[in-house]
C-alpha positions in Angstrom: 75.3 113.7 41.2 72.7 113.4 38.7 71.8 115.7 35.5 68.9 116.8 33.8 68.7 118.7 30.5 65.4 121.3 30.8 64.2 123.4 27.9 61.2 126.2 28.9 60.8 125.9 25.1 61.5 129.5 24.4 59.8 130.5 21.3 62.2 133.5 19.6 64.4 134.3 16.8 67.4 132.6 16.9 69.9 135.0 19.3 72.7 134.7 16.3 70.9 134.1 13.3 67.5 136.3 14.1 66.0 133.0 12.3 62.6 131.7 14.5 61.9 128.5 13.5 58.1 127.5 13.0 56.2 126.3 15.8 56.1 123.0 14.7 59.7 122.9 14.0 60.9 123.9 17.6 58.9 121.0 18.6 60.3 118.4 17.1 63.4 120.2 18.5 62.1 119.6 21.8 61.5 115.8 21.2 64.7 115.1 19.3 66.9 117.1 22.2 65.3 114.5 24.8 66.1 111.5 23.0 69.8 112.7 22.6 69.5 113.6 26.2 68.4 110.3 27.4 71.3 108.7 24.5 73.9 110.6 26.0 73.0 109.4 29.9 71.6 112.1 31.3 69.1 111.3 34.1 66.4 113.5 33.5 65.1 115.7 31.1 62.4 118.9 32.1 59.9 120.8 30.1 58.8 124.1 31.6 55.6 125.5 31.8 54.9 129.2 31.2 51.7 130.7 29.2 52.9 133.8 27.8 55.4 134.7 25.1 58.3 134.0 24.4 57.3 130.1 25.5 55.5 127.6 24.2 55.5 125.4 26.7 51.4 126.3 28.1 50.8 122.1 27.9 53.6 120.1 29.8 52.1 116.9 30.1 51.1 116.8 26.6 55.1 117.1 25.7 56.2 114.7 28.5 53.6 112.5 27.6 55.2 112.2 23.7 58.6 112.3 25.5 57.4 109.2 27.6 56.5 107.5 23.8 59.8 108.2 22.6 62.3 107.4 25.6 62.3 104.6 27.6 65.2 105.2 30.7 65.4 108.8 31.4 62.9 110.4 33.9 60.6 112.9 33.1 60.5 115.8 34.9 58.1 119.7 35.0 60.1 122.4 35.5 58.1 124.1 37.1 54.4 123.2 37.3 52.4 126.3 37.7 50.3 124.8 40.8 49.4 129.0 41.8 47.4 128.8 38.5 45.8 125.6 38.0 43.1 123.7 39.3 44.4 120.8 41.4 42.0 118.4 40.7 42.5 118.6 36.8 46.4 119.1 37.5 46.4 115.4 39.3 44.1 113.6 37.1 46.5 114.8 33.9 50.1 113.9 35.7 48.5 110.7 37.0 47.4 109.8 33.7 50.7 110.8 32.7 53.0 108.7 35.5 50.7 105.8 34.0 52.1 106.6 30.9 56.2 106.9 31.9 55.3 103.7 34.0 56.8 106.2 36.9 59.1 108.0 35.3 57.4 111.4 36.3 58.7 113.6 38.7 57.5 117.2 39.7 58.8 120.4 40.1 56.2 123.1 41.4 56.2 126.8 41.9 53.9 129.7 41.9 55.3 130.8 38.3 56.7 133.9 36.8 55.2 136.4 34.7 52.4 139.0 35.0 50.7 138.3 31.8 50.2 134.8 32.9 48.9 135.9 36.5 46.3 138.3 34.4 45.2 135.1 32.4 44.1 133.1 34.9 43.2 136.3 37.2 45.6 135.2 39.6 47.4 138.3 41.5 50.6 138.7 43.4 48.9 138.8 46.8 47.1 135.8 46.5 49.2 133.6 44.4 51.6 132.3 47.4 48.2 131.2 48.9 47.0 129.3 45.9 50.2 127.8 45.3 49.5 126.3 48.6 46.3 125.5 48.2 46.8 123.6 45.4 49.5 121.9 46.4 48.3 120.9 49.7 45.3 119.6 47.8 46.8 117.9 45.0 48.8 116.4 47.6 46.4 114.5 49.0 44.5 113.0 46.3 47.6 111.3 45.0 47.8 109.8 48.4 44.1 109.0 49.7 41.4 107.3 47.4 38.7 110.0 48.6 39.4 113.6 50.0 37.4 116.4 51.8 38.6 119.7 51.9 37.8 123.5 52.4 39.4 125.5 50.0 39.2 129.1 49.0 40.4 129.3 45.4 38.1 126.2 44.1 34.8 124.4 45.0 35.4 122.7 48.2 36.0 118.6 48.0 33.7 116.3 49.9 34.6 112.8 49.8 35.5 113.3 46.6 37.1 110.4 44.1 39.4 111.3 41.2 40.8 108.9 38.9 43.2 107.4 37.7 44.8 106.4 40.8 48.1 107.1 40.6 51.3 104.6 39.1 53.7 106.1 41.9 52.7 106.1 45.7 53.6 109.1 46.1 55.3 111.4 43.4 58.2 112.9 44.0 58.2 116.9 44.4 60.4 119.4 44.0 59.8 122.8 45.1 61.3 125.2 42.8 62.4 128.0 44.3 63.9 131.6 42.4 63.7 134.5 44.8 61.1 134.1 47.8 61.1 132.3 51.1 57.7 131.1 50.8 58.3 127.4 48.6 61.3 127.2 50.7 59.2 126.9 53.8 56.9 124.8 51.7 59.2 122.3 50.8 60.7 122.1 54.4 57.1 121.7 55.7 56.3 118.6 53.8 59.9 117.4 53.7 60.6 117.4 50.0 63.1 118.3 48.3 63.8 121.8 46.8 65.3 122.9 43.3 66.8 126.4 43.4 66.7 128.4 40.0 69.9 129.7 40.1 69.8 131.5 36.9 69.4 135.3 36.9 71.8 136.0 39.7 74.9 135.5 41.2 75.4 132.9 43.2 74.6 134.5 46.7 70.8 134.7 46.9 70.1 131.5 46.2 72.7 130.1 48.7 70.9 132.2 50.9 67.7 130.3 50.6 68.7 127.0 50.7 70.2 128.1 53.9 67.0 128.7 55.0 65.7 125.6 53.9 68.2 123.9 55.6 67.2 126.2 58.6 64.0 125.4 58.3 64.0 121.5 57.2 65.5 121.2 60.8 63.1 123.6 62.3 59.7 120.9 61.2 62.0 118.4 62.8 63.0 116.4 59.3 66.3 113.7 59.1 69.3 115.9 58.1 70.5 113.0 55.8 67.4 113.1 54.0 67.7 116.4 52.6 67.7 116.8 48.3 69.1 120.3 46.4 68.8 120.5 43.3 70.2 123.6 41.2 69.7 124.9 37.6 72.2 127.0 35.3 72.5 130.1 33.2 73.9 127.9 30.5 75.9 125.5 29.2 79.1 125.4 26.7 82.0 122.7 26.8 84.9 122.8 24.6 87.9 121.7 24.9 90.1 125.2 25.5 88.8 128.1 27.9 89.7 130.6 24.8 87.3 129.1 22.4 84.7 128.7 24.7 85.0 132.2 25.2 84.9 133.1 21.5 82.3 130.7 20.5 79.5 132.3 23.7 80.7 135.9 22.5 78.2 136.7 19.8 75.4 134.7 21.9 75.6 136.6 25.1 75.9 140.1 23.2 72.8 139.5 21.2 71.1 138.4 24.7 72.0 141.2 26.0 71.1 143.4 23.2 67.4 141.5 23.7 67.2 142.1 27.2 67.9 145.5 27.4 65.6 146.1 24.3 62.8 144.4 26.6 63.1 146.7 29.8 65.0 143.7 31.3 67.0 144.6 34.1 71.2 143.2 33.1 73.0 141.5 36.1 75.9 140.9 33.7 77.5 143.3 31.3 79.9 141.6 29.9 80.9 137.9 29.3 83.8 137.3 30.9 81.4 138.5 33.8 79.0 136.0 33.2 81.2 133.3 32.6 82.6 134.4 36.0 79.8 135.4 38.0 77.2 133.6 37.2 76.0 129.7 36.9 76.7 129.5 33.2 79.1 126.2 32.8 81.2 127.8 29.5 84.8 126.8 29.0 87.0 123.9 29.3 85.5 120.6 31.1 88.4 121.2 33.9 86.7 124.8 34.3 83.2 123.9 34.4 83.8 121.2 37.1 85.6 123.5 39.6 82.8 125.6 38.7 80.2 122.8 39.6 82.5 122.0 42.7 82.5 125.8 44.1 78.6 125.6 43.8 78.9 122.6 45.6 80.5 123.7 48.8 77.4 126.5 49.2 74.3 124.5 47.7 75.0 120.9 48.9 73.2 120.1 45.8 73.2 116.9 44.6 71.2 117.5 40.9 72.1 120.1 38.6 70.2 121.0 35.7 71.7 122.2 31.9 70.2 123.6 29.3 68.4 121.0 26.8 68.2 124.1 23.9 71.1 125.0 21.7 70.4 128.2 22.2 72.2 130.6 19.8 74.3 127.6 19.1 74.6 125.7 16.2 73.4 122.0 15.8 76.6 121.1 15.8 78.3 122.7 18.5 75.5 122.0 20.6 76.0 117.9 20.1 79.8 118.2 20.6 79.4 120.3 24.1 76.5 118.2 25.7 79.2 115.0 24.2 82.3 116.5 26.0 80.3 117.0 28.8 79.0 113.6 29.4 82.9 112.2 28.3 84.3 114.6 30.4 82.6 116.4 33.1 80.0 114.7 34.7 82.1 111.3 35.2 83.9 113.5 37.4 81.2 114.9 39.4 79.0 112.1 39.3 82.6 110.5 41.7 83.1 113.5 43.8 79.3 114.5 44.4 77.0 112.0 45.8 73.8 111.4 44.8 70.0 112.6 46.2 69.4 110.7 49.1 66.5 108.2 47.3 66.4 105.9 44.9 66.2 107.1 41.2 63.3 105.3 40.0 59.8 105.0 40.7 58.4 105.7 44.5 56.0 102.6 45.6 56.3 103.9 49.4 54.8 106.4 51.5 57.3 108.4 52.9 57.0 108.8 56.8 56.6 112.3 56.2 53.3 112.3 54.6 
């Protein structure tokens, strides 16, 4: 199994402390927290994109590309490029420049996006923004895989024979289909044979096993390999210490002050409490001998084979933040990275066309 640590780069007062750091501040946060992530030996580490408050996060490949100066192992990863929103052509020509940069460490993770005050910026609505999440991809696609492309679209000027540089580092890029609540990126991802990333956040776990069923359903149904398929799955959050009680204690004042938040923001609450949460949903908080049966019990309904933690301390402390994300690389993931195997690809750069192209 392989880990990634993803911040959206949530920009709000501390859940604990009320304290909002400058914008500056959170950052650096952002840059330090990848180099600790890539210290500790995690695989990956994700930066969101989102263009509305709370987040910060409007320019990915400007942060990845800093992250790329910084690090020099880990891959870097978009979680999720907002492809229903931008313009493909100047999406490709900014993550090629970017996997030029990495020297291949870039992979992708696409989606349509959440959020109607983004969709209003960029006067995108919800009956057409499954469409131009197609479009784009289907077109950006292509011109990281042929040197000149023609195509009829309905959301941008239509391509002839068109040229767009750089050429790309990788041949292709990996991508990810993320994937929260809809059928329609599943089916995408199945069409094209790549792999998907299920949010598996807000909910319990039975939605989301759900629709990678259907992925699985439909991966078959386009006539892919079986032994080719890649999951990966993200988490409500993350807290390892060494005792189930002080896990517990430590998350208490965190969740309550998230809660307090959401239901001040019309948010609808899944969980009310946080033994529920730490029950119920994908948060990994507790002891590393809970947090891998959790991981295992995922397992057995996702298949996944990458799972993705929180980068952000997140109503933590500096502190316990370091010692969490250190007992979980001592202690957890040795474990799961022996009883779960890996994606079925090499983790590295991709200098081949895959036959599904």
């Amino acid at each position: 199994m392989k880990f990634l640590a993803i911040t959206l780069i949530v920009h709000r007062p501390d859940p604990v402390t009320g304290v909002r750091k400058s914008t500056s501040d959170r950052f650096r946060e952002v840059l330090a927290n990848a180099v600790r992530a890539e210290e500790l030996g995690f695989d990956g580490f994700g930066v969101g994109e989102r263009h509305e408050r709370p987040f910060i996060s409007s320019s990915p490949t400007v942060v990845l590309s800093h992250i790329a100066a910084l690090t020099r192992r880990i891959r870097l990863f978009t979680a999720v490029t907002t492809l229903s929103l931008l313009d493909p052509v100047r999406a490709y020509e900014d993550y090629a420049t970017l996997d030029h940069l990495s020297e291949g460490r870039l992979e992708l993770i696409i989606g349509k996006g959440n959020g109607a005050a983004q969709r209003d910026l960029f006067h995108v609505t919800p009956e057409d923004q499954w469409d131009r999440n197609a479009e784009s991809y289907e077109v950006f696609r292509r011109i990281w895989r042929q040197d000149k492309v023609t195509a009829e679209t309905r959301f941008r000027p239509p391509l002839k024979d068109a040229e767009v540089w750089p050429r790309p580092y990788q041949q292709p890029i990996r991508v990810w289909h993320g994937s929260a609540t809809s059928k329609e990126s599943v089916d995408l991802a199945a069409r094209y044979g790549d792999p998907l990333f299920s949010a598996n956040v807000t909910h319990p776990i039975e939605p989301y096993a759900e629709l990678i069923r259907h992925y699985r359903e439909r991966w078959d149904f386009y006539g892919h390999d079986p032994a080719r398929i890649a999951v990966g799955a993200g988490t409500a959050g993350l807290l390892v210490t060494p005792t189930s009680q002080e896990a517990l204690k430590v998350y208490r004042p965190i969740f309550e002050a998230n809660l307090a938040f959401q239901k001040q923001a019309g948010l609808p609450v899944v969980f009310e409490t946080v033994e529920d949460f730490v029950e119920r949903s994908s948060a990994l908080i507790g002891s590393p001998r809970q947090i891998i049966e959790k991981v295992r019990r995922y397992h057995e309904q996702f298949g996944h084979t990458v799972l993705h933690l929180h980068a952000d301390a997140g109503g933590l402390t500096d502190a316990q933040h370091r010692d969490s994300l250190e007992l979980f690389q001592a202690e957890v993931a040795p474990v799961l990275r022996r009883d779960i195997p890996d994606p079925p690809f090499l983790w590295g750069p991709v200098r081949e066309e895959p036959a599904h192209a």
